[in-house]
C-alpha positions in Angstrom: 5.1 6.0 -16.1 4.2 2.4 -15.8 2.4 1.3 -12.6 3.3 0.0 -9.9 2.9 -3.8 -8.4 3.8 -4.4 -4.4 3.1 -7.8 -3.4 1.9 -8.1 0.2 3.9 -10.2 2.5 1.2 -10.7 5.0 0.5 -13.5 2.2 3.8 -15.1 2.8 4.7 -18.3 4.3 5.7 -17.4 8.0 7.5 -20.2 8.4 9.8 -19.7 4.9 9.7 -15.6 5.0 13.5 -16.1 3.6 12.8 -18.1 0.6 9.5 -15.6 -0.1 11.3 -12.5 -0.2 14.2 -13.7 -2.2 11.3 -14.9 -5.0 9.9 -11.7 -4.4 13.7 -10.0 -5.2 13.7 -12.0 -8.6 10.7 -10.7 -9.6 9.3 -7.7 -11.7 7.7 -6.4 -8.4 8.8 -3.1 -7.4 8.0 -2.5 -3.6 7.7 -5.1 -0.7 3.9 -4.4 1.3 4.7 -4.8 4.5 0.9 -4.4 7.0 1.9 -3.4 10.7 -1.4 -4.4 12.9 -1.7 -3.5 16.1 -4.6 -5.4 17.2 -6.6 -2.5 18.3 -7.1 0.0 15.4 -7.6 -3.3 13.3 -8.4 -7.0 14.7 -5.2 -8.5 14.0 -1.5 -8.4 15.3 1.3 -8.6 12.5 4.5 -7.4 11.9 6.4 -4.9 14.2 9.7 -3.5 14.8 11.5 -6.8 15.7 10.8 -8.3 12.8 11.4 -5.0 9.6 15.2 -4.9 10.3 15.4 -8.5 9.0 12.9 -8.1 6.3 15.0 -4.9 5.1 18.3 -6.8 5.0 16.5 -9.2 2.5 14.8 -7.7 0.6 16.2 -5.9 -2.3 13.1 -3.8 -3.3 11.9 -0.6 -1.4 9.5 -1.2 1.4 6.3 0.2 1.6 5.0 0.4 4.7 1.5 0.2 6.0 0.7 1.1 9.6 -2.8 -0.2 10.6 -2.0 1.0 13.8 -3.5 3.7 16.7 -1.0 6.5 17.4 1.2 6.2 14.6 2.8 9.3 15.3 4.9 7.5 18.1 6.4 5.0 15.8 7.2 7.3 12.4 10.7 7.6 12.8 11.5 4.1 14.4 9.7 2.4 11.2 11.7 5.2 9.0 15.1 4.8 11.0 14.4 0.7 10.3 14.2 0.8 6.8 10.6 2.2 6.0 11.0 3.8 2.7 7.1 5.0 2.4 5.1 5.0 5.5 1.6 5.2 5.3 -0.9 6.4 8.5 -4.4 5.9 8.1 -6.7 8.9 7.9 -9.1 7.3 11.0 -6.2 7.2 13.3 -4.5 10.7 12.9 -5.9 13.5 15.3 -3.3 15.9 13.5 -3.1 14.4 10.0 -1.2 16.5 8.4 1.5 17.2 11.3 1.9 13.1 11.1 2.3 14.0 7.3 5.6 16.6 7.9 6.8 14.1 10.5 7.1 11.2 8.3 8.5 13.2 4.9 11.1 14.8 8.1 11.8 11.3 8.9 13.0 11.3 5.1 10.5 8.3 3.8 7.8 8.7 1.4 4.4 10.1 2.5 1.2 8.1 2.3 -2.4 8.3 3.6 -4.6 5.2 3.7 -8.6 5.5 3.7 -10.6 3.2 5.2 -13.6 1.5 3.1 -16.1 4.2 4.5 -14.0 7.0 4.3 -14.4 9.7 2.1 -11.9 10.7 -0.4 -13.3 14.2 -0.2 -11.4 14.5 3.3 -8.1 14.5 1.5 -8.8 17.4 -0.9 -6.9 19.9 1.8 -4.1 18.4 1.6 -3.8 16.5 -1.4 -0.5 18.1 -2.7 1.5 17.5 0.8 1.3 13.7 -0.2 3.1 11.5 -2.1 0.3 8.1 -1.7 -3.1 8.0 -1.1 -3.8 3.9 -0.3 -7.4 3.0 -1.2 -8.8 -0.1 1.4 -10.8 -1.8 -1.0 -11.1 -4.5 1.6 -11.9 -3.6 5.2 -8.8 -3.6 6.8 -7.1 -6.6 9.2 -6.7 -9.6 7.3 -5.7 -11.1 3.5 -7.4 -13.2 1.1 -10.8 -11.0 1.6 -13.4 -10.2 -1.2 -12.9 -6.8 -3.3 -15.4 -4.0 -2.4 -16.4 -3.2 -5.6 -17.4 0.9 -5.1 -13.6 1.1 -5.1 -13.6 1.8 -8.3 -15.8 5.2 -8.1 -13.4 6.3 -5.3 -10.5 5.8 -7.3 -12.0 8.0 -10.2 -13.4 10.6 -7.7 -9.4 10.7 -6.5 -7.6 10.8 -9.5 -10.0 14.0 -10.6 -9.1 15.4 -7.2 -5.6 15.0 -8.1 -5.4 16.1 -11.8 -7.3 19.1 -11.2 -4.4 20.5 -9.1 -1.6 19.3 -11.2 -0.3 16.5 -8.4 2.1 14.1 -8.5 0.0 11.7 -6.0 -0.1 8.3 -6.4 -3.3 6.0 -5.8 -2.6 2.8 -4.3 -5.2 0.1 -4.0 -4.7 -2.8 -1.3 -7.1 -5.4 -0.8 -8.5 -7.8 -3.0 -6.8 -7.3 -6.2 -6.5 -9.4 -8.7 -5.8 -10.3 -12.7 -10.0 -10.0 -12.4 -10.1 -6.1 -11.3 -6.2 -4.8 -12.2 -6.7 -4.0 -15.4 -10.5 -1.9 -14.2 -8.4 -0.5 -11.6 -5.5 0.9 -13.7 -8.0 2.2 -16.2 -9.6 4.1 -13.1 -6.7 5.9 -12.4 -4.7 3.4 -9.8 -0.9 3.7 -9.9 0.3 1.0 -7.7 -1.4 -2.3 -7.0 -0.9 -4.2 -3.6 -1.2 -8.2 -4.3 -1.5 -10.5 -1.8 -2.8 -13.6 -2.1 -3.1 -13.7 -5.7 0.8 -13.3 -5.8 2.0 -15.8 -3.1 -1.1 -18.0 -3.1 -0.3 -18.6 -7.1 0.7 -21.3 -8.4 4.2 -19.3 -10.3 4.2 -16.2 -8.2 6.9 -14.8 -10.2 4.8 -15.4 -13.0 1.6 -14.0 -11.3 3.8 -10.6 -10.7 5.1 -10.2 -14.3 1.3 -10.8 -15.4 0.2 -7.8 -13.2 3.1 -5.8 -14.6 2.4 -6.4 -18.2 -0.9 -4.8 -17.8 -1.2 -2.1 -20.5 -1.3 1.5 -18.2 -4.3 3.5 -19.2 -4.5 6.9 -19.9 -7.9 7.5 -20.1 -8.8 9.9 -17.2 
């Protein structure tokens, strides 16, 4: 299966969200990011509740939903009943991981688990086969446009192992940082959907920018 490219609207123009989405609708992408901050777990507020009702009526790709937020476990089936159609909880903020795991896939969206930079991907071999994401922070979580942290890549490998050797259908997502310089590396690691932010909607053609992350070859070499 080909991979997977979700542009990041935390990139977006604020001020023109409309006109970004709808570029984003006429593009090869196939999920909307969408980073809900709560200015506690991570130092910066973004988008909440109000706001993912409008998003989902204009968007015409699934949205993928990252919650950078204490508690999560409060707010799974508000995000899910709003339009949420994967809901990722990070690993760091979940007392009872895997209870938050049920609740979301009982909620009916799609299960994910994001690691922080300096979290092991070793924590997840428990319960590797309850999920359907595992989102790699190659960035340290909070805010866009920041610099790839390279050892990524040996967490992806060490993840995809993890995941072949029990026959999984997991999927590794990498957000932060990614780029036409480190997609094709991260692909060839074993990455199956790629979260761009600014080199998307900071580009000069985004749409062009998406359909040259798309066209990647997908390697098979793990």
């Amino acid at each position: 299966m080909s991979h997977l490219v979700a542009p990041s609207l935390l990139a977006a123009d604020f001020g023109h969200l409309d006109r970004d989405i709808s570029m984003i609708n006429n593009s090869r992408a196939d999920w909307l990011h969408i980073d809900v901050m709560d200015g506690s777990f991570v130092p910066n507020i973004s988008f909440g509740q109000v706001l993912l009702p409008f998003i989902k009526k204009a968007s015409t790709k699934p949205l993928d939903v990252h919650l950078m937020i204490h508690h999560p476990e409060k707010y799974v089936e508000q995000f899910a009943d709003l339009g949420a159609d994967v809901i990722s909880v990070h690993y760091e903020a979940c007392d009872h991981l895997h209870r938050v795991i049920q609740q979301i896939r009982n909620a009916g969206a799609k299960t994910g688990v994001a690691l922080n930079p300096h979290t092991s991907v070793d924590l997840l071999e428990d319960i590797i086969e309850d999920i359907d994401l595992v989102v790699i922070m190659s960035v340290n979580p909070g805010f866009g446009g920041q610099k790839f942290i390279h050892n990524t890549l040996t967490k992806v490998r060490r993840l995809k192992k993890m995941i072949t050797d029990v026959n999984a259908s997991t999927q590794i997502e990498i957000d932060g940082g990614v780029s036409m310089v480190n997609a094709e590396e991260l692909l060839k690691a074993g990455a199956d959907v790629l979260v761009a932010g600014s080199s998307v909607f900071k580009a000069d053609d985004p749409v062009a920018m998406v359909e040259r992350l798309k066209s990647i070859e997908q390697y098979k070499s793990f």
